[in-house]
C-alpha positions as CSV (number, residue, x, y, z in Angstrom):
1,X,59.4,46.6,-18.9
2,X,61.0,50.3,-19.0
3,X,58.9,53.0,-19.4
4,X,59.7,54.5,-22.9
5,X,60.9,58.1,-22.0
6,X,59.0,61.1,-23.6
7,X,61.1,64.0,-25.1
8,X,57.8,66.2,-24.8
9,X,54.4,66.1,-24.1
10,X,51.8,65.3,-26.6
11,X,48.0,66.9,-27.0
12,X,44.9,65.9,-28.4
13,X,42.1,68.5,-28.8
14,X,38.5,67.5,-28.9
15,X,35.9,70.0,-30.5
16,X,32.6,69.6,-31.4
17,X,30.1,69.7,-34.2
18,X,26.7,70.3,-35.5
19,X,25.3,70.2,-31.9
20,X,25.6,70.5,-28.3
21,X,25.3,67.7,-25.7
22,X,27.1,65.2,-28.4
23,X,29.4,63.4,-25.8
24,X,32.0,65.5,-26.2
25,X,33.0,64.7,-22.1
26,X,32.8,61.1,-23.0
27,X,34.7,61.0,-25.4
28,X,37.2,62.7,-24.0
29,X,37.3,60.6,-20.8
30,X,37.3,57.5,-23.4
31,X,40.0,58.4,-25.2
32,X,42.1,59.3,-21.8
33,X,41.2,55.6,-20.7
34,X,42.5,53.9,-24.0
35,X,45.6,55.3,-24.0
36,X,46.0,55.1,-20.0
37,X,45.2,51.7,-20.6
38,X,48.2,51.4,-22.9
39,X,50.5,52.3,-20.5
40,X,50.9,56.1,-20.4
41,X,50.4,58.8,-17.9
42,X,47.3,61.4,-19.2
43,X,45.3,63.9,-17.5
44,X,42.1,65.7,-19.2
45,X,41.3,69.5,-19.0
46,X,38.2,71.4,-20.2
47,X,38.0,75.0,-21.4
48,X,34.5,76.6,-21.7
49,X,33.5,79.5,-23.5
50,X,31.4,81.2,-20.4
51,X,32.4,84.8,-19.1
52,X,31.9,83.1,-15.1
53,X,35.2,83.0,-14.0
54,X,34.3,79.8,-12.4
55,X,31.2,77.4,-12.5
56,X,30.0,78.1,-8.7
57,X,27.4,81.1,-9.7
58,X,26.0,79.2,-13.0
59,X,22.3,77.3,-12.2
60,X,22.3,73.5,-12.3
61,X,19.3,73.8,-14.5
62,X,20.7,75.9,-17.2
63,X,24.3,74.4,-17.1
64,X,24.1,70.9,-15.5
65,X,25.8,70.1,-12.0
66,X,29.0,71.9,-10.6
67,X,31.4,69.6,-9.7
68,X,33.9,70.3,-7.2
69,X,37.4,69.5,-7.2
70,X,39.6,68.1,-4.3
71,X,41.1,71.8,-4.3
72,X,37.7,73.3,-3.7
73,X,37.4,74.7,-7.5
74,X,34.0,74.6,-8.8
75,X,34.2,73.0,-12.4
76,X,31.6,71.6,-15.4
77,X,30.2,68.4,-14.4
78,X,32.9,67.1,-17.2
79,X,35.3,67.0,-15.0
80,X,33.3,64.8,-13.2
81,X,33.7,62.3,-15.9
82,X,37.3,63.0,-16.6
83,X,37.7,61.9,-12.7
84,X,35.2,58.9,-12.8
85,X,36.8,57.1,-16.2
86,X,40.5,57.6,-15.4
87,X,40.5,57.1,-11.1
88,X,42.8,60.4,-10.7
89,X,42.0,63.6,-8.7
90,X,42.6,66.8,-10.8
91,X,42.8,70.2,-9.8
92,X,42.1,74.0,-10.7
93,X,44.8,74.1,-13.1
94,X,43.0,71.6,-15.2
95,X,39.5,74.2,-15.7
96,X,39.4,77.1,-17.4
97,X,36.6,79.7,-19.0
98,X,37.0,82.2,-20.5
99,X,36.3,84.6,-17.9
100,X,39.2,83.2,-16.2
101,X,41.8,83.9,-18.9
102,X,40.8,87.0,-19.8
103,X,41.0,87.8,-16.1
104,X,44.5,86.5,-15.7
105,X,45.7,89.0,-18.9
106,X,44.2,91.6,-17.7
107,X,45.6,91.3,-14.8
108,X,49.1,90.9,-15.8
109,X,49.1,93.8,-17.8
110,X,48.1,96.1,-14.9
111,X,51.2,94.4,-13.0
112,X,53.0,95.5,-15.9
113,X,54.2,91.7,-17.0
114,X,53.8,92.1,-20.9
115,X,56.6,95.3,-20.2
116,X,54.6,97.7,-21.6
117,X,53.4,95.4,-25.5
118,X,49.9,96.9,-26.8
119,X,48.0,93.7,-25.2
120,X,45.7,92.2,-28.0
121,X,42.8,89.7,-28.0
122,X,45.3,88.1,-30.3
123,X,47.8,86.6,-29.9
124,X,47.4,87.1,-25.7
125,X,44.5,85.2,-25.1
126,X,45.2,82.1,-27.0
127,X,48.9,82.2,-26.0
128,X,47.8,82.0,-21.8
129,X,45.3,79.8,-23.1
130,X,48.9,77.5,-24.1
131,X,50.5,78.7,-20.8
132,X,47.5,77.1,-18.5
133,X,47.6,74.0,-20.7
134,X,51.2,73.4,-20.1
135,X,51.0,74.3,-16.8
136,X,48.9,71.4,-15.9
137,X,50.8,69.0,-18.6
138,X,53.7,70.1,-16.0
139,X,52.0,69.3,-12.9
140,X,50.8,66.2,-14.2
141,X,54.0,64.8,-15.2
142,X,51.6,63.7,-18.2
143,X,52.5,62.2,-21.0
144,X,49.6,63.3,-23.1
145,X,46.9,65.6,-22.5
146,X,43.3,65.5,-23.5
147,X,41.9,68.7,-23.8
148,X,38.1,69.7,-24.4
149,X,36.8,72.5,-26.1
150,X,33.6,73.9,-24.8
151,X,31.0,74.4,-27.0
152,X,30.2,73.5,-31.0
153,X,32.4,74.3,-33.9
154,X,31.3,77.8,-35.6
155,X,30.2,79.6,-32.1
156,X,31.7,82.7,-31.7
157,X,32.4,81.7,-28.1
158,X,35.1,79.3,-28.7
159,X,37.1,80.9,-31.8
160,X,40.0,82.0,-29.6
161,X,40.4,78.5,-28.0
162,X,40.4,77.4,-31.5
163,X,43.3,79.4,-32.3
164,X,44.9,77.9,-29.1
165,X,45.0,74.7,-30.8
166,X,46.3,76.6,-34.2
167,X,49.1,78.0,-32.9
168,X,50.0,75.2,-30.7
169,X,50.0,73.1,-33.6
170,X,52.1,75.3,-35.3
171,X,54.7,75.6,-32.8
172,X,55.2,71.7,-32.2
173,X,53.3,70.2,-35.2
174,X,54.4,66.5,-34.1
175,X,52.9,66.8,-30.8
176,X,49.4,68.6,-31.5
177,X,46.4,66.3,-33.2
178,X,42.9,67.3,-33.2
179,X,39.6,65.1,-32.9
180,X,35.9,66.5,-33.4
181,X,33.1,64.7,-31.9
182,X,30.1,65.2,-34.9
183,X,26.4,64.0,-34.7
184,X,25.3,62.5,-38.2
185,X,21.6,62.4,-38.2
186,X,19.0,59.4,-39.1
187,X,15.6,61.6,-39.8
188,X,13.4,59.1,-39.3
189,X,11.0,60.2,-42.2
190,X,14.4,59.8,-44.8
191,X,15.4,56.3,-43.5
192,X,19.1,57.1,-44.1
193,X,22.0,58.6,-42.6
194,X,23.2,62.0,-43.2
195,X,27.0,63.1,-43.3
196,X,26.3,66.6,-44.6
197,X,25.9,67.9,-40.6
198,X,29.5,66.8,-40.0
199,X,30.7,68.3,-43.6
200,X,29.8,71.3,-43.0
201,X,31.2,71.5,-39.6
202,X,34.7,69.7,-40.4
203,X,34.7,73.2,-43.2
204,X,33.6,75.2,-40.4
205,X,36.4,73.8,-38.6
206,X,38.9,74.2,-41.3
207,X,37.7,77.8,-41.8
208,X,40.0,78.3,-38.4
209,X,43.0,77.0,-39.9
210,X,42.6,73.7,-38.2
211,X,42.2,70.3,-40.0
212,X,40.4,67.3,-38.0
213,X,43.1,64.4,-37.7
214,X,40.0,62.5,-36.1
215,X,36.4,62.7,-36.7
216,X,34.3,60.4,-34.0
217,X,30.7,60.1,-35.7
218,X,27.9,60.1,-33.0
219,X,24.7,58.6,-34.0
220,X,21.9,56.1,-33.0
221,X,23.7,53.5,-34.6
222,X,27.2,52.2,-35.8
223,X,28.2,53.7,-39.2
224,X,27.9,51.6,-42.3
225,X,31.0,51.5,-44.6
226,X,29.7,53.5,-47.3
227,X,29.1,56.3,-44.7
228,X,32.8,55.9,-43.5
229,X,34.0,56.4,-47.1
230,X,32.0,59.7,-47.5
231,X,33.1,61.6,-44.9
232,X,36.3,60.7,-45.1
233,X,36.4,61.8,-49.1
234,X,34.5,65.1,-48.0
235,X,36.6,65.9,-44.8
236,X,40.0,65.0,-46.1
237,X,40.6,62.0,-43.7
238,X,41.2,58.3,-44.0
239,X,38.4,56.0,-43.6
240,X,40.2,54.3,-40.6
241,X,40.3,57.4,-38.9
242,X,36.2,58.1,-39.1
243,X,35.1,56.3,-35.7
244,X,32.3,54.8,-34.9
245,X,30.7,56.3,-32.2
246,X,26.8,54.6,-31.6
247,X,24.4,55.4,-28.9
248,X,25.6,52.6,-25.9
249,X,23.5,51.0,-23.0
250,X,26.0,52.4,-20.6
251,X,28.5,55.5,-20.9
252,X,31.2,53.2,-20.2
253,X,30.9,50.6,-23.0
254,X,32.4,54.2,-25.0
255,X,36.4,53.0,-24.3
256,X,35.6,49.8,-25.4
257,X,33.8,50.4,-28.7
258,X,36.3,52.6,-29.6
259,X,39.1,50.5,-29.1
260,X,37.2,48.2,-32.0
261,X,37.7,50.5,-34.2
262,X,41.8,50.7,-32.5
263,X,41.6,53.7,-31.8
264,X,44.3,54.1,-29.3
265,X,46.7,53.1,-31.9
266,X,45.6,55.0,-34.4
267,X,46.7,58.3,-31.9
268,X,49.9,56.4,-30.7
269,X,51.0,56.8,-34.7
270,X,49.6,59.9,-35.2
271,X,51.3,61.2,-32.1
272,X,54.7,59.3,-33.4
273,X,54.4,57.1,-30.0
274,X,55.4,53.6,-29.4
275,X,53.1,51.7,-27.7
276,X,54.0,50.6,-24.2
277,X,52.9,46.9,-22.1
278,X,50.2,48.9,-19.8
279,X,47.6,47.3,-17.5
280,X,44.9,47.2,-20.6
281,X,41.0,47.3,-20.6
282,X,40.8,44.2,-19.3
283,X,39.1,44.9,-15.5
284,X,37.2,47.6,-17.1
285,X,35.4,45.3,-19.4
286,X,34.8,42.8,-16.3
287,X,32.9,45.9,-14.5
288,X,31.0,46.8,-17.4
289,X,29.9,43.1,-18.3
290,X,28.7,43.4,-14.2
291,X,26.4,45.6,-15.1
292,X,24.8,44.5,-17.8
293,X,24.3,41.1,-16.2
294,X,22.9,42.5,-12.9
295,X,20.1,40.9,-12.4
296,X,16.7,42.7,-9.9
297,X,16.0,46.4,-9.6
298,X,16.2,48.9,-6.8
299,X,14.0,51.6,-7.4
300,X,15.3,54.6,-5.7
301,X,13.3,58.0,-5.6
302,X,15.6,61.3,-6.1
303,X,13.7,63.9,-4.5
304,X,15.1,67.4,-5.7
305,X,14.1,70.8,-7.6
306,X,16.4,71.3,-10.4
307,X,14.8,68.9,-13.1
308,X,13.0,71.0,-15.0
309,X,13.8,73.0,-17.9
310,X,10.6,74.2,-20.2
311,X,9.0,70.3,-21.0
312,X,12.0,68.4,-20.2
313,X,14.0,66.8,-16.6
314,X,17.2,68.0,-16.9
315,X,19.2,64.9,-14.9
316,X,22.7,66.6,-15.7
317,X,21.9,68.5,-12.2
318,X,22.8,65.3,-10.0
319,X,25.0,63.5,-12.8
320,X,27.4,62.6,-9.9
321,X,24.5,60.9,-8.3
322,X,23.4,59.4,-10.8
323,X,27.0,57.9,-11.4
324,X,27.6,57.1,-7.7
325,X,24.0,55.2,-7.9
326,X,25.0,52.6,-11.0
327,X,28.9,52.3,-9.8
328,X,27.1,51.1,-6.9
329,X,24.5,49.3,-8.3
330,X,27.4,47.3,-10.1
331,X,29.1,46.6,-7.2
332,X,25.9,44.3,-5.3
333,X,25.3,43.2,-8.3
334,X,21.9,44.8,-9.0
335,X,20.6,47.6,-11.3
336,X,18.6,50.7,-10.4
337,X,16.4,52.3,-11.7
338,X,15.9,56.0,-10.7
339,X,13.0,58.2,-10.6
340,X,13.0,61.9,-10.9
341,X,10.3,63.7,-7.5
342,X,10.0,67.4,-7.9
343,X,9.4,67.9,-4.1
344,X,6.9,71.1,-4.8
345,X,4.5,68.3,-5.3
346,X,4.8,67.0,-1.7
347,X,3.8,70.6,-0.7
348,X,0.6,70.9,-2.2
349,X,-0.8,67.6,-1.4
350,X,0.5,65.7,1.1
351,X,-1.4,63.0,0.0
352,X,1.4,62.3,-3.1
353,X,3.9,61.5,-0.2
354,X,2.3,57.8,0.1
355,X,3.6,57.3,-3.2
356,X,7.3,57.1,-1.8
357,X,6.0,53.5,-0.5
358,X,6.7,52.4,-4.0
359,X,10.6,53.0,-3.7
360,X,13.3,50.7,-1.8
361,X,15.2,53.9,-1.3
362,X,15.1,57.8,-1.3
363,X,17.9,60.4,-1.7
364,X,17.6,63.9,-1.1
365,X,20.6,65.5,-2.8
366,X,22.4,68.8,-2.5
367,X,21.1,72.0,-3.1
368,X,20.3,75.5,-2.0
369,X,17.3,77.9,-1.5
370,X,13.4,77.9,-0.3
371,X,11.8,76.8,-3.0
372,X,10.5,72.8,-2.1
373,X,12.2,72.9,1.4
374,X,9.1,72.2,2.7
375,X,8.3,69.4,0.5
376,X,11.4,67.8,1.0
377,X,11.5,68.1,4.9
378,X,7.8,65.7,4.9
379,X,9.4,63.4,2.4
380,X,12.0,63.1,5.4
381,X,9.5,62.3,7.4
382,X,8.2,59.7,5.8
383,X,11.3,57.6,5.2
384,X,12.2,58.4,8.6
385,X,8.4,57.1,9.9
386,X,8.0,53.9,7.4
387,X,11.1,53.0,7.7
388,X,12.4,54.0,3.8
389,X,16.1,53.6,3.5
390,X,16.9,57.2,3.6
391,X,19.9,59.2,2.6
392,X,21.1,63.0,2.6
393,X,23.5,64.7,0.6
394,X,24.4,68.1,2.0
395,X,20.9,70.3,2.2
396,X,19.5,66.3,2.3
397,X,21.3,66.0,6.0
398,X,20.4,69.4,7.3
399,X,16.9,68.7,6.4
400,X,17.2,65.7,7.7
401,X,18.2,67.0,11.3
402,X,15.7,69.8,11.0
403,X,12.8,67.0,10.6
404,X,14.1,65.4,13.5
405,X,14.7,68.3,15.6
406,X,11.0,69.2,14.9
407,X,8.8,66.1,14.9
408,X,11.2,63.6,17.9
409,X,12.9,66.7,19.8
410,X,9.7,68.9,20.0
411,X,11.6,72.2,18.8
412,X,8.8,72.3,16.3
413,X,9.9,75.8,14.9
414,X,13.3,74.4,13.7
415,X,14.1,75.6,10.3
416,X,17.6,76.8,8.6
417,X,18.4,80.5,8.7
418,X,19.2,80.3,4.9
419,X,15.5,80.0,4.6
420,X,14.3,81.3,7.4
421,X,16.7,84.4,9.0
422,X,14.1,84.6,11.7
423,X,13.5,81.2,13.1
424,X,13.4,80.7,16.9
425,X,15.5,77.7,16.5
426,X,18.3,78.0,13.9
427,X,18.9,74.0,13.6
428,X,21.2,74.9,10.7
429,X,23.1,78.4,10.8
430,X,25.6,79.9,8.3
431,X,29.1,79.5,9.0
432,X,30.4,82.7,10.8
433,X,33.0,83.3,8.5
434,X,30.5,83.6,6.0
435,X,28.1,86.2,7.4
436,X,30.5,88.8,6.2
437,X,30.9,87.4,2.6
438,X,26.7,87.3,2.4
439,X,26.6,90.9,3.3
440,X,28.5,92.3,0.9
441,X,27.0,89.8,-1.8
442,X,30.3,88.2,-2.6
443,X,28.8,84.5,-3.5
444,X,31.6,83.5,-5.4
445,X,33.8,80.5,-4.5
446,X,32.9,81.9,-0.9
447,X,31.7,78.6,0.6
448,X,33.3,76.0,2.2
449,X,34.9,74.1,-1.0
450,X,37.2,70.6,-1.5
451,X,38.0,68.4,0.6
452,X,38.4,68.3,4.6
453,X,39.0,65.1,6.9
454,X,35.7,63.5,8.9
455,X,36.9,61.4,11.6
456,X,34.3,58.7,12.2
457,X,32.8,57.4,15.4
458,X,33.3,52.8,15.9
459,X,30.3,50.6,15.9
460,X,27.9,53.3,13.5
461,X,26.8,52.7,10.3
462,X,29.6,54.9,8.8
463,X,32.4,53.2,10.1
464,X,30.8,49.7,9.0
465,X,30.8,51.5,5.5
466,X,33.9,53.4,5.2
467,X,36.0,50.6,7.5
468,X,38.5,53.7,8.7
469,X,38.1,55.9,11.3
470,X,39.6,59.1,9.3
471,X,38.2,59.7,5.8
472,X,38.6,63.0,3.2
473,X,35.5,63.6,1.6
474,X,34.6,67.3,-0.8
475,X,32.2,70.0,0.5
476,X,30.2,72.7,-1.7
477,X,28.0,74.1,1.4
478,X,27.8,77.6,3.4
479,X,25.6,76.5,6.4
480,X,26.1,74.1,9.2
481,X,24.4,71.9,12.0
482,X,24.3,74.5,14.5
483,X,26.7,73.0,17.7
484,X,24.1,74.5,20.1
485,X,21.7,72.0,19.6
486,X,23.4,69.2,18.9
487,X,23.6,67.4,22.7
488,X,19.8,68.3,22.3
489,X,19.5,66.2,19.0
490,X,21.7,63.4,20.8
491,X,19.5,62.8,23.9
492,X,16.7,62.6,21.8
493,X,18.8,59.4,19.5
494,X,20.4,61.4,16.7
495,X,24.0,60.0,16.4
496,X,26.6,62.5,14.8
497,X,28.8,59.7,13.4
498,X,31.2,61.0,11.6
499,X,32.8,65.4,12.6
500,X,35.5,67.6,12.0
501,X,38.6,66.2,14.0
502,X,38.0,69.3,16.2
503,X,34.4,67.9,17.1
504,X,32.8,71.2,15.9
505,X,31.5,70.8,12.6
506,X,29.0,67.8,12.1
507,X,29.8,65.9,9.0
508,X,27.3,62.5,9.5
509,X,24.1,62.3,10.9
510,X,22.3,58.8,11.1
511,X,20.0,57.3,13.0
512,X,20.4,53.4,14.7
513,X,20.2,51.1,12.7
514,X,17.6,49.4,15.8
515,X,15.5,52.4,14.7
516,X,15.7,52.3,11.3
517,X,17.4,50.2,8.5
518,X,19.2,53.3,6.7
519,X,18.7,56.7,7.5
520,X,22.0,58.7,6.9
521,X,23.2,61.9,5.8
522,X,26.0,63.7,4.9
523,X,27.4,67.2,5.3
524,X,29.8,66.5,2.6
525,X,29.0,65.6,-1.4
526,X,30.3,61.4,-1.3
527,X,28.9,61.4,-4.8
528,X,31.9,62.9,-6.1
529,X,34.5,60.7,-5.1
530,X,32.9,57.7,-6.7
531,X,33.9,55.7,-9.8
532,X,32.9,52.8,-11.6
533,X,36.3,51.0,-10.3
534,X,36.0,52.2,-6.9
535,X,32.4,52.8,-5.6
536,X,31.9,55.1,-2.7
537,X,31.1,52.9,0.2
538,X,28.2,54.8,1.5
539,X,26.5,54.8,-2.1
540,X,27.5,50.2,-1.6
541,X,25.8,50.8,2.0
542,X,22.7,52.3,1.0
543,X,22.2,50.3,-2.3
544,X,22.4,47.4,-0.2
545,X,19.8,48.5,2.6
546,X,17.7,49.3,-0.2
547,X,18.0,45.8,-1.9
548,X,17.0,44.4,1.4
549,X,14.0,46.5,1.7
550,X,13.0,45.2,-1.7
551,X,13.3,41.5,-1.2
552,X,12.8,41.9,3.0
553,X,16.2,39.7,3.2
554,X,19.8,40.2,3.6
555,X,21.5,40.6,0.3
């Protein structure tokens, strides 16, 4: 059947209201999936409020995880999702902040490109705002664009992004519809739910000139009728476009309960679209009915530093992880169950690392910094000792080689010169091109960022994974294995199975497999080229080691 040829793209804005951390990335992804799954072409950008130009200075515990594109731009952990739900790879003209727009203004007008106008907050801002947005339609040869707003309705953060929307809407009115994600409460002491949050914020919203053509109501539970009917009398919608939007077992069951409510074509005739013969939900729904009929656990210990935040774990840190662990859990048909190990614990009593013996599988993910280095490096040794299917991500490989280099090779002050300048044996050293950026404090976007090729050695436990011997994977990471030690870590059985196609830069460590069922790590960040339709093979590869350590049988 012929594609049905678009005059002009079409966009849908998603806001938010009444709180933060509503699902406002979910939905987005969700609604980019229905309508992909309908047969058009759609890509998904976020715009957040912050000053940072980018999201490579902001701490994981305050903001969540940075995510880094193919491209090497360091994003919100959104985009994350946006990759994950629809299997495309976007880049840096699909992120913006608002540090990053008023950057680009300013400096157009000192290159004298608004030909001497009085430069304003308005229209200027909003109006490059449009620019980038179109830019990345354009590059996307998209049909439709899914664009999230940062932040919650009635922040002064996000007013001029809200006037984006406004005057995009008022340029090509047939083109432009607007959806806000709002939480209506169930206090547990009234017994009843309560639309007056979302009221207030759809007014909020119209108090910007903008009128919701959507309103997707988060709550613990599906909306009742009656509720339906209220907000749509008291935010000037139809009750078919109020949509249902309950707390789900998994993140991905979102495309499919919205599409009970049909939603998809509820946009296709509010966009003025005919709907096309696409591929459909229908091998998404198989992979989701996977996991929910997985059957045995695999407990698998995350050992890291950036869960706390006053009393409560903040998991958004390693959200890609976490993804990368269920997509493969799906795959070998097994679920997993994670727990959170603040490895400061492993350095005031050692004793605390027997409890790893309760795990069929420990990750030590990215990261950067002193603080729990130490801890983590003993943890190491104990997978690597009691043969706990190990695996590295980043930091979690040059620890990894750092143990080894200390406890097998002998070179028992090994450290990295990131934590230790002085060390007698710099196991892990900063890339030189970096030295120069570190003195003169310029940390931003500095490191070594997106994708580079690995080439992998035959007959290791990477190339059974991967099943290539060439493979692109994304780096966020300033320091390296040091090449001067790494015959030294060879001789003594290290096997570097996977480098940079010049053979300098090591990008897998592992150990063999004669030694030890799974201990692996990588130089590169696997977790975020992993979806729920295409798991990353090395996430399959240690699931599956740890499944076996669990039932002490091939799986």
């Amino acid at each position: 059947m012929a594609k049905q040829k678009m005059k002009r793209a079409k966009y849908i804005f998603v806001v938010g209201g009444v709180m933060s951390g509503v699902g406002k990335g979910i939905a987005t992804s969700s609604i980019g999936k229905i309508l992909q799954a309908r047969g058009f072409n759609v890509t998904a950008l976020k715009i957040d409020p912050y000053i940072n130009v980018d999201a490579g200075t902001m701490n994981p515990t305050e903001h969540g995880e940075v995510f880094v594109l193919k491209d090497g731009y360091e994003t919100d952990q959104d985009m994350g999702n946006y990759e994950r739900f629809l299997n495309i790879e976007l880049t840096r003209d699909n992120y913006m902040t608002t540090g990053l727009v008023y950057k680009t203004v300013i400096e157009k007008e000192r290159n004298l490109e608004y030909a001497g106008k009085c430069v304003q907050v308005v229209p200027h801002i909003p109006l490059e705002v449009i620019r980038r947005i179109k830019k990345a339609v354009h590059r996307a040869k998209a049909d439709i664009a899914i664009i999230e707003i940062g932040g919650t309705v009635g922040e002064y953060e996000n007013i001029l992004f809200l006037e984006a929307i406004r005057m995009l809407k008022t340029e090509q009115s047939e083109d432009v519809i607007t959806a806000i994600v709002s939480y209506v409460p169930t206090p547990s002491k009234v017994g009843e739910m309560k639309t007056k949050p979302t009221q207030h914020a759809v007014r909020t919203l119209n108090g910007t000139g903008i009128q919701p053509d959507i309103i997707i109501a988060r709550a613990d539970r599906p909306l009742d009728e009656k509720r339906k009917e209220k907000i749509a009398v008291f935010c000037n919608v139809r009750k078919e476009d109020v949509i249902s939007a309950p707390d789900v077992e998994s993140i991905y069951d979102v495309p499919v309960n919205f599409e009970k409510d049909h939603l998809s074509d509820i946009l296709l005739k509010k966009l003025h679209l005919k709907a096309r013969q696409g591929e459909g939900l229908g091998a998404w729904e198989k992979r989701v009915k996977r996991i929910k009929s997985a059957e045995g656990i695999v407990k698998i210990g995350v050992v890291g530093k950036y869960f706390k935040t006053g009393d409560y774990v903040l998991s958004d840190a390693y959200i890609s992880v976490i993804e990368a662990l269920k997509h493969a859990a799906c795959e070998i048909g097994r679920q997993v169950e994670l727990s959170w190990i603040d490895s400061t614990d492993f350095e005031s009593d050692t004793k605390v690392l027997k409890s790893l013996r309760r795990y069929h599988g420990i990750i030590i993910p990215g990261g950067f910094g002193s603080r729990g280095v130490e801890g983590k490096i003993r943890a190491v040794q104990f997978c690597r000792e009691n043969q706990v299917p190990y695996f590295g991500l980043c930091y979690g490989m040059q620890l990894a080689v750092i143990e080894y280099a200390r406890h097998v090779v002998g070179l028992a002050e090994s450290s990295t010169t990131e934590v230790n300048q002085k060390t007698s044996h710099p196991i892990v050293d900063i890339m030189p091109e970096q030295k120069e950026n570190l003195r003169k404090k310029n940390y931003g976007a500095t490191m070594r960022l997106g994708h580079y090729e690995a080439k992998i050695l035959p007959k290791t436990l990477a190339a059974a994974a991967y099943g290539t011997t060439s493979v692109l994977e994304r780096h966020r990471h300033r320091y390296e294995v040091n090449p001067e030690y790494v015959e030294q870590l060879k001789e003594a059985g290290m096997i570097f199975s996977a480098t940079s196609p010049d053979g300098v830069l090591m990008e897998i460590a592992e150990l063999p497999q004669s030694e030890h069922p799974f201990f692996l790590g990588t130089q590169f960040h696997p977790e975020f080229q992993s979806s729920l339709m295409q798991p990353h093979p090395l996430f399959v590869a240690f699931l599956k080691a740890a499944a076996v350590k669990k039932n002490q049988r091939p799986l």
